[in-house]
LUMDO-953115 format. One record per residue: residue in three letters; x, y, z of N, C-alpha, C, CB in turn. Coordinates in Angstrom, 3 decimals. Glycine has a CB too. Example, Ala and Ser with C-alpha at 12.3 -4.5 7.8 and 13.67 -1.06 7.14 Angstrom:
2
{'ALA',{13.190,-5.690,7.800},{12.300,-4.500,7.800},{13.200,-3.300,7.800},{11.308,-4.473,9.046}},
{'SER',{12.850,-2.250,7.080},{13.670,-1.060,7.140},{12.900,0.030,7.870},{14.084,-0.598,5.725}},
This chain:
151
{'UNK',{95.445,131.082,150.523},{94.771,130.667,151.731},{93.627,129.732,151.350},{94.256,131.892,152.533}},
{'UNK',{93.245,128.670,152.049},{92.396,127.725,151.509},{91.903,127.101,153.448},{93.445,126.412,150.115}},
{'UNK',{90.932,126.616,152.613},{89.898,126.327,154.416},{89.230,125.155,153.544},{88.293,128.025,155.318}},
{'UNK',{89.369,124.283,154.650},{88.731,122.972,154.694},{88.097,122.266,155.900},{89.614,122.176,154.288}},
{'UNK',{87.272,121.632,155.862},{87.008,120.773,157.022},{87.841,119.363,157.244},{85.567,120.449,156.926}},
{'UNK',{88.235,119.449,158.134},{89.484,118.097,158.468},{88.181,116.824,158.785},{90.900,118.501,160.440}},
{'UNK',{89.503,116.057,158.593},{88.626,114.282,158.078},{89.438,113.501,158.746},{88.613,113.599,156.184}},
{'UNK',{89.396,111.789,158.827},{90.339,111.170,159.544},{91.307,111.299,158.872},{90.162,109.975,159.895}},
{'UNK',{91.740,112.039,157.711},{93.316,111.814,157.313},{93.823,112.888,157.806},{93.753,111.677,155.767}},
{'UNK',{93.245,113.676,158.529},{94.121,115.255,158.951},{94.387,114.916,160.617},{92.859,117.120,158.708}},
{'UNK',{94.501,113.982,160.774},{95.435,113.985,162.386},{96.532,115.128,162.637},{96.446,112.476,162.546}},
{'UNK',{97.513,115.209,161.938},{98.184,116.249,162.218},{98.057,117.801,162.241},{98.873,116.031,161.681}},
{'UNK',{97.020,117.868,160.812},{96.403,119.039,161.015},{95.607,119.597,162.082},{95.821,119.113,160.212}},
{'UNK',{94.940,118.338,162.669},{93.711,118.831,164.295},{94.716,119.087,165.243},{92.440,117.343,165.179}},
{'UNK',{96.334,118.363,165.386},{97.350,118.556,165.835},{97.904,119.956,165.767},{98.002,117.723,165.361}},
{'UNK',{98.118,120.435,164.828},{98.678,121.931,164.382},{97.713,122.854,164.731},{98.973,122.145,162.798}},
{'UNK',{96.775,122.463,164.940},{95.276,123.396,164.917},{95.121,124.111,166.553},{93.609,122.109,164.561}},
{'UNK',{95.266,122.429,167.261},{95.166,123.232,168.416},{96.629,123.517,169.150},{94.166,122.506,169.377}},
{'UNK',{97.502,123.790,168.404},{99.077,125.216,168.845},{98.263,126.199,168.701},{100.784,125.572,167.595}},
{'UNK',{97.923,126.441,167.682},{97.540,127.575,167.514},{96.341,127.863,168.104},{97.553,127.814,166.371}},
{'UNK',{95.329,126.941,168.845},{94.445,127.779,169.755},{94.725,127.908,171.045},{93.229,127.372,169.777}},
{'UNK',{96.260,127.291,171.353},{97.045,127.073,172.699},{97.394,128.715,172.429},{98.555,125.664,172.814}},
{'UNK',{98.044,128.761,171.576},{99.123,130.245,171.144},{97.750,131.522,171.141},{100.159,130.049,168.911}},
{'UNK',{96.756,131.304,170.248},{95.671,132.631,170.259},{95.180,132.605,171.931},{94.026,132.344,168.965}},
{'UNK',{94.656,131.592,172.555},{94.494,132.072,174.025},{95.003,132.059,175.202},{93.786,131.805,174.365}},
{'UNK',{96.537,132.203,174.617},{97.486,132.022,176.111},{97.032,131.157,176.508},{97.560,133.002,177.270}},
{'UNK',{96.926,129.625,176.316},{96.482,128.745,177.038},{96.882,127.393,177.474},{95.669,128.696,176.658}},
{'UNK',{98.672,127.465,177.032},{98.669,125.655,176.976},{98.047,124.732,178.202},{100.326,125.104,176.937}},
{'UNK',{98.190,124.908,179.211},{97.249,124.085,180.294},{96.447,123.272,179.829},{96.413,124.818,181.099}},
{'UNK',{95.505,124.164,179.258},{94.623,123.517,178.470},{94.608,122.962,176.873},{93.782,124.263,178.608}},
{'UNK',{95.450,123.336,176.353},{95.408,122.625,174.829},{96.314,121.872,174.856},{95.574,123.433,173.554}},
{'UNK',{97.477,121.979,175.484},{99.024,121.352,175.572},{99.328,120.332,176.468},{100.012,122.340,175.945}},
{'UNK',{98.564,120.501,177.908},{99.320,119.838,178.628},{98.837,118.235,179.039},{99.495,120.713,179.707}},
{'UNK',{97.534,117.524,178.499},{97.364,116.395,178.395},{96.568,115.923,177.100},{96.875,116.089,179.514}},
{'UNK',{97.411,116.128,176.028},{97.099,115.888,174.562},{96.499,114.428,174.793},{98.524,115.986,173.424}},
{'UNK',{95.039,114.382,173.942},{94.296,113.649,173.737},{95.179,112.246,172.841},{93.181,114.485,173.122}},
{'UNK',{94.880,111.107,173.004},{95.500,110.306,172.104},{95.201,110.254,170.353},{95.225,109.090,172.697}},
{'UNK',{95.491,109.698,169.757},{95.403,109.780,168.114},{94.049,108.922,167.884},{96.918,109.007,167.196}},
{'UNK',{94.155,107.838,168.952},{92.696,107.049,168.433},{91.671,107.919,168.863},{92.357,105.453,169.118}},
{'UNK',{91.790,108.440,170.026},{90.550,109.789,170.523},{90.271,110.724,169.445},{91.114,110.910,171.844}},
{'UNK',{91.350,111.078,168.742},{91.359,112.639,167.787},{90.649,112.160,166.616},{93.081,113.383,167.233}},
{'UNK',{91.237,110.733,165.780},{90.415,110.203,165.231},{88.911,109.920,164.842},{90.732,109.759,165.459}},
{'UNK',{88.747,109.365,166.321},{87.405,109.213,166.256},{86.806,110.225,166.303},{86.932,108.520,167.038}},
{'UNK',{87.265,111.646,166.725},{86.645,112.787,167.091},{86.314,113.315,165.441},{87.681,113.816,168.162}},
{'UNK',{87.258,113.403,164.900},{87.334,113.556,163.114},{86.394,113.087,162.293},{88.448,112.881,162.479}},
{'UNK',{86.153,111.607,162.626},{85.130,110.843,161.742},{83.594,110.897,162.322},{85.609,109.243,161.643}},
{'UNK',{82.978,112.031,163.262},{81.799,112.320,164.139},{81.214,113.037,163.224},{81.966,113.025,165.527}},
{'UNK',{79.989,112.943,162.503},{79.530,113.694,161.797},{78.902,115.453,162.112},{78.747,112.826,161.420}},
{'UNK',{78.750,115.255,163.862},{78.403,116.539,164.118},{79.569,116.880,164.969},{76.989,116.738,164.744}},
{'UNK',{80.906,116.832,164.487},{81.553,117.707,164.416},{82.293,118.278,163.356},{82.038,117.526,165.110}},
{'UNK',{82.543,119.131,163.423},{82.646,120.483,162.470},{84.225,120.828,162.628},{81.535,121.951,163.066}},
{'UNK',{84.982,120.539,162.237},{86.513,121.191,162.378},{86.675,121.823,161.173},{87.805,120.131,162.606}},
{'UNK',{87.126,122.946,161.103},{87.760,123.953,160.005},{89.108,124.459,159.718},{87.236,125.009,160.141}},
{'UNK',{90.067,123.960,159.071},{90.961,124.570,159.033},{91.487,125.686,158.149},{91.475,123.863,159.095}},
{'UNK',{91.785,126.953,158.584},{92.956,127.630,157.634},{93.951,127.162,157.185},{93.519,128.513,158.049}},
{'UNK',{94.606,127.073,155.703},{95.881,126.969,155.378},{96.035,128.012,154.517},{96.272,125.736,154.874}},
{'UNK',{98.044,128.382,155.372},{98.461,128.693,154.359},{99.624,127.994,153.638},{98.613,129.758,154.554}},
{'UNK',{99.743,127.777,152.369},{100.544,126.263,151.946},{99.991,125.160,152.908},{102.417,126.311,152.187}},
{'UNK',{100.859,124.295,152.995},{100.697,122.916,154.088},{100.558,123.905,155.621},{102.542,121.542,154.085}},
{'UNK',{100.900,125.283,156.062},{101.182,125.395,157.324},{99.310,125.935,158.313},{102.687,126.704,157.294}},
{'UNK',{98.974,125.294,159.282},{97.620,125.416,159.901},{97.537,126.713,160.406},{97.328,124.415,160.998}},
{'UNK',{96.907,127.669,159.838},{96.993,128.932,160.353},{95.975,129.795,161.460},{97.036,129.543,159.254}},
{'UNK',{94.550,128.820,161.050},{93.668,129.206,161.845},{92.916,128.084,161.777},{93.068,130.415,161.587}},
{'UNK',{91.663,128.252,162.257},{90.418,127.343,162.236},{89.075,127.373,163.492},{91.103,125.882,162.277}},
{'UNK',{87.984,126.662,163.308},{87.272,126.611,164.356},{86.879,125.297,164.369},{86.278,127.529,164.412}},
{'UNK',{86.562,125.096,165.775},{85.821,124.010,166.202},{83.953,124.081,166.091},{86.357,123.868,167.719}},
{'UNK',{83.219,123.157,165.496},{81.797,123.536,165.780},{81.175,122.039,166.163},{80.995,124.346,164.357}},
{'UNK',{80.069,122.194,166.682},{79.309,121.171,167.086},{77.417,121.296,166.734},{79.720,121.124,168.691}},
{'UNK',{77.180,120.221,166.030},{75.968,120.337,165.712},{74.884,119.758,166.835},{75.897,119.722,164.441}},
{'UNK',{73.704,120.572,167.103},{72.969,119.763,168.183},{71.679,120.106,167.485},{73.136,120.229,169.929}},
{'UNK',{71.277,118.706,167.514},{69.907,118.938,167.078},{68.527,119.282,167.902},{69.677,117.875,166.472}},
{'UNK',{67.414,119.644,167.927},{66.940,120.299,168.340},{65.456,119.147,168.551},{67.115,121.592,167.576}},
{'UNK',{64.801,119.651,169.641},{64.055,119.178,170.037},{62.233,119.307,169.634},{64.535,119.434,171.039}},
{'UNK',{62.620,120.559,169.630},{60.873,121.139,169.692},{60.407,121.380,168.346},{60.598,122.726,170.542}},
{'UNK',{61.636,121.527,167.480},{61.533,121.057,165.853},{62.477,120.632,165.323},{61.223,121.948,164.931}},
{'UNK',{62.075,119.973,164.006},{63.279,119.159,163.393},{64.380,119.944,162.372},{62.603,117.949,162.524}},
{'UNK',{65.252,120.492,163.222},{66.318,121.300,162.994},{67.417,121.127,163.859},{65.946,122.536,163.021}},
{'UNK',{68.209,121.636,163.737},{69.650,121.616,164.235},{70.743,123.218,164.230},{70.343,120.418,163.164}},
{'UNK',{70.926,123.449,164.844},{71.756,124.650,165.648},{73.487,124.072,165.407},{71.189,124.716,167.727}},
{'UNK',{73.866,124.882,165.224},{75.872,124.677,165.079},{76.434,125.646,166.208},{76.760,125.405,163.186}},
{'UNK',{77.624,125.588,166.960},{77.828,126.017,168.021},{79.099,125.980,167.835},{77.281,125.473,169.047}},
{'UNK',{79.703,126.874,167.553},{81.597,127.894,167.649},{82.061,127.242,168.992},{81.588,130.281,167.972}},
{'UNK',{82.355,126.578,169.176},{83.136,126.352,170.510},{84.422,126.679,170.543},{83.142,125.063,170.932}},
{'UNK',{85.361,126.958,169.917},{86.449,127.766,169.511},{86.942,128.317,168.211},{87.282,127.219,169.865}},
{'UNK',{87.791,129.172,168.516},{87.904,129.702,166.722},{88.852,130.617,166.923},{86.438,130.511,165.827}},
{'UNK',{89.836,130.423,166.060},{91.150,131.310,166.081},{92.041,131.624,165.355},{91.793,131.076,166.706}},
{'UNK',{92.688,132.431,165.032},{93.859,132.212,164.130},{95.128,132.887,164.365},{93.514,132.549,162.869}},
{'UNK',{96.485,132.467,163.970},{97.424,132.769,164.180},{97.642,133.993,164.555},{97.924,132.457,163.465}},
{'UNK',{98.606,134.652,164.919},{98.527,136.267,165.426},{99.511,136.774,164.120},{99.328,136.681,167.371}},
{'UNK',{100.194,135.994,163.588},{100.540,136.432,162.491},{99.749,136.157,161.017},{101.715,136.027,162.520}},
{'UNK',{98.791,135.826,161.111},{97.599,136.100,160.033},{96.310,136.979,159.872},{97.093,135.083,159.912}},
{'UNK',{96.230,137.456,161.558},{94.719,138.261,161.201},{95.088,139.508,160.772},{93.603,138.499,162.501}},
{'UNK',{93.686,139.666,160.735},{93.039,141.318,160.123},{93.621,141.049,158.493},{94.020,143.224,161.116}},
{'UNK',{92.958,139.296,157.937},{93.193,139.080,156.704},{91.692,138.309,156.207},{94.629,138.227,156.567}},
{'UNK',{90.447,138.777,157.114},{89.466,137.879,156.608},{89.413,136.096,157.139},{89.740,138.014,155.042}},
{'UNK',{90.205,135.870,157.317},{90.257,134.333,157.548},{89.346,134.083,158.406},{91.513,133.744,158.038}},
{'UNK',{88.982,134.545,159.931},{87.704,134.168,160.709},{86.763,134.308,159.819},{87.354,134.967,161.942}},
{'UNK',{86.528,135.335,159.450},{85.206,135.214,158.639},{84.910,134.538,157.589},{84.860,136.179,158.246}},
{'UNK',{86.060,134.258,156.755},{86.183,133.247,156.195},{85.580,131.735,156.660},{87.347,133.327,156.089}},
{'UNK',{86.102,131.337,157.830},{86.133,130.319,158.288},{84.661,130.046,158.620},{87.071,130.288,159.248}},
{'UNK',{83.561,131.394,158.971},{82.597,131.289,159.750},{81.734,131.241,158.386},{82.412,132.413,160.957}},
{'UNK',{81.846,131.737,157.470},{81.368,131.661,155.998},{81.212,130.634,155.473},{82.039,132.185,155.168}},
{'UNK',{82.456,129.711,155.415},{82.723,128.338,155.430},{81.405,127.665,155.651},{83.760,127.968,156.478}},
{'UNK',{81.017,127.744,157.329},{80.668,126.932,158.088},{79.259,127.398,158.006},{81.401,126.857,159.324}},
{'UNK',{78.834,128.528,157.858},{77.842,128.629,157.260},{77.389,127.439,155.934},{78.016,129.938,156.922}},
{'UNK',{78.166,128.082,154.719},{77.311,126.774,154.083},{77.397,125.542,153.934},{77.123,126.803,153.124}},
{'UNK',{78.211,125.125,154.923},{78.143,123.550,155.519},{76.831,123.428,156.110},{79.313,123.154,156.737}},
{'UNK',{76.225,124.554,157.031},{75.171,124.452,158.007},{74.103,124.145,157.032},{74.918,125.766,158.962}},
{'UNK',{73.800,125.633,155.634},{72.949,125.163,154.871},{72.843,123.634,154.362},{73.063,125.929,153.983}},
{'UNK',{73.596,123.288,153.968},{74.016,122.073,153.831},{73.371,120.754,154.200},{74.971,122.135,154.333}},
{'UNK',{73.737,120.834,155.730},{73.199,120.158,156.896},{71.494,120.639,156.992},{74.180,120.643,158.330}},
{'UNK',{71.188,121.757,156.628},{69.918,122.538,157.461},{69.976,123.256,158.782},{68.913,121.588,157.778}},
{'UNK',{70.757,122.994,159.157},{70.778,124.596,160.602},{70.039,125.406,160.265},{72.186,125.686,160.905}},
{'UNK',{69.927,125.978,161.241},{69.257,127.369,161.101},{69.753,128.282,161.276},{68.392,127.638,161.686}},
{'UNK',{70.725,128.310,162.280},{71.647,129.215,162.941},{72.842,128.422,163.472},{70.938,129.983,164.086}},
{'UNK',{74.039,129.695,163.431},{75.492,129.334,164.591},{75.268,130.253,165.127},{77.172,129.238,164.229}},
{'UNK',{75.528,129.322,166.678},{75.672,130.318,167.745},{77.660,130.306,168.072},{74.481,129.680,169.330}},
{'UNK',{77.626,131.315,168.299},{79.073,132.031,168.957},{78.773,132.942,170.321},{79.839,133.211,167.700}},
{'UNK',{80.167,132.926,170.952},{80.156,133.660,172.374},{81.386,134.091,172.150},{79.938,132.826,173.833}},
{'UNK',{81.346,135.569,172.595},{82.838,136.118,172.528},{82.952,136.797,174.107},{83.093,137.439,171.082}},
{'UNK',{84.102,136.863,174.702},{84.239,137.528,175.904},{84.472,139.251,175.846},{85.420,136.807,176.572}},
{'UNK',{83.746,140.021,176.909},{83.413,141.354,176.572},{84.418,142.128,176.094},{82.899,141.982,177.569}},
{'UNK',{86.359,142.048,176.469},{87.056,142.147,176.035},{87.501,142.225,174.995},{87.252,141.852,176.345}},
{'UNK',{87.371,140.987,173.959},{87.464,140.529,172.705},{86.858,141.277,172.324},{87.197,139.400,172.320}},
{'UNK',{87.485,142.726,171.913},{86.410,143.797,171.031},{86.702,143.258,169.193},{87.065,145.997,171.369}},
{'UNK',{87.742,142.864,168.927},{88.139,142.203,167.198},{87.114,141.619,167.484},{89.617,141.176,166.590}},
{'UNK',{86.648,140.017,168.361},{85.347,139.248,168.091},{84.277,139.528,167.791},{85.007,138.718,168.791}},
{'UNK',{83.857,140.394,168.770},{82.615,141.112,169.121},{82.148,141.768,167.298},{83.059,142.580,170.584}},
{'UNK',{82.994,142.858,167.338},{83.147,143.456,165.862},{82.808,142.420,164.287},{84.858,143.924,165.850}},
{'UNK',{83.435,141.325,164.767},{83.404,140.201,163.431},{81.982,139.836,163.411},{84.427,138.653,163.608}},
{'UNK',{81.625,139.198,164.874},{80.690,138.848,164.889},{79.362,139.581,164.766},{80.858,138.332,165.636}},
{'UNK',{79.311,140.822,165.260},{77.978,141.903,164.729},{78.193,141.999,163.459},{77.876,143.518,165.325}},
{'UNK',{78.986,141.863,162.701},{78.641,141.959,161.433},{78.485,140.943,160.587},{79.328,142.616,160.958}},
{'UNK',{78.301,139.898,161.404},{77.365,138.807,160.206},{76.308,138.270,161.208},{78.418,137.193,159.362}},
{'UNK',{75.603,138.775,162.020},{74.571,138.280,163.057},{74.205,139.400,164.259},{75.207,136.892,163.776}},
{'UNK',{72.986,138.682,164.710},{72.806,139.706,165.477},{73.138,139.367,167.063},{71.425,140.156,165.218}},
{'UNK',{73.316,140.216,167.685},{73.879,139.862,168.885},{73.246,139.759,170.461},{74.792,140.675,168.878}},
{'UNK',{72.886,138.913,171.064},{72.592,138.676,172.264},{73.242,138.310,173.878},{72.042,138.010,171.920}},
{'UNK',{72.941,139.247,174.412},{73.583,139.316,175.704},{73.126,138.516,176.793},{73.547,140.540,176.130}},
{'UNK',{73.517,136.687,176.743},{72.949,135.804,177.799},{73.728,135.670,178.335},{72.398,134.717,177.663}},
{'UNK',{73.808,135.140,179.962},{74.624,134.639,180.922},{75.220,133.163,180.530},{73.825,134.633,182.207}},
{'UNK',{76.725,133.437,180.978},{77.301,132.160,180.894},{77.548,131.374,182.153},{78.469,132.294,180.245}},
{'UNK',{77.259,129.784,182.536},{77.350,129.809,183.330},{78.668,128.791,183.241},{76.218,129.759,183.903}},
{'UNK',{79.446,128.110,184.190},{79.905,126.734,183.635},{79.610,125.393,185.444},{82.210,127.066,182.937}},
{'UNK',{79.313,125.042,185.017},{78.767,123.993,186.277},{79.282,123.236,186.027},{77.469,123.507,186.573}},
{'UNK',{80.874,122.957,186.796},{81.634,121.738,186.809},{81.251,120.774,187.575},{82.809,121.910,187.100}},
{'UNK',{81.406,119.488,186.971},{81.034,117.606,186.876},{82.933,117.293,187.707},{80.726,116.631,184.221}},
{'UNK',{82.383,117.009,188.649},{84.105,115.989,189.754},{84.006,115.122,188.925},{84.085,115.111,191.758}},
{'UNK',{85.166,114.872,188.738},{85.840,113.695,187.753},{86.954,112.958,189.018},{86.911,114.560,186.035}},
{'UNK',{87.035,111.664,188.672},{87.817,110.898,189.821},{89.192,110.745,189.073},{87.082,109.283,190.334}},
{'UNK',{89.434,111.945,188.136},{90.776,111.245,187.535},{92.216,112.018,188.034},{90.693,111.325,185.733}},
């Protein structure tokens, strides 16, 4: 098993990456059904504050997360932010999330973060579990305030 952060040569891998976050959240609607173009994914790849992680096992994409760096205002630091993270249903309860979040940890040192933030839904008791045990945990409201789009 090996974890990397994808680059502009892993198009297919950001490709393979999100099946499998279509497949971990019952979700194609949303991962499947209006695939971003290659010059979009691209450019998304070569963004320095983003953070893509992949699991492999051999060549095949088994897990990974998405992160996003935002830098911070009131001091000169920067925060990393899990916006998804998943892995195959035929790979967990093998370390690999945490792996992945380990990873991305010392990328953050790296960078200087201070912290990743993650959100797990109350359900997600595996998340919840991963995540108390490398951080501590806070109970804020989520809200989402959708933007009309004319498309």
């Amino acid at each position: 098993m090996t974890i990397r952060r994808l680059n502009s040569t892993d198009l297919q891998s950001l490709k393979d990456l999100n099946v499998v976050f279509s497949e971990a959240f019952a979700d194609p609607e949303t991962h499947l059904s209006k695939k971003p173009s290659d010059p979009y994914l691209l450019k998304l790849l070569s963004k320095p504050h983003v953070i893509i992680l992949a699991a492999f096992d051999g060549a095949t994409v088994v897990g990974g997360l998405v992160a996003y760096v935002m830098e911070k205002y009131e001091q000169e630091r920067s925060e990393i932010y899990i916006y998804d993270l998943a892995v195959a249903e035929t790979h967990r309860r093998r370390g690999i999330a945490r792996n992945l979040i380990l990873h991305l940890k010392s990328i953050g040192k790296e960078i200087g973060a201070w912290v990743i933030l993650v959100q797990a839904d109350k359900p997600d008791t595996p998340a919840i579990r991963l995540y108390e045990s490398l951080g501590a945990k806070e109970e804020p409201l989520h809200f989402d305030i959708l933007i009309e789009q004319n498309c």
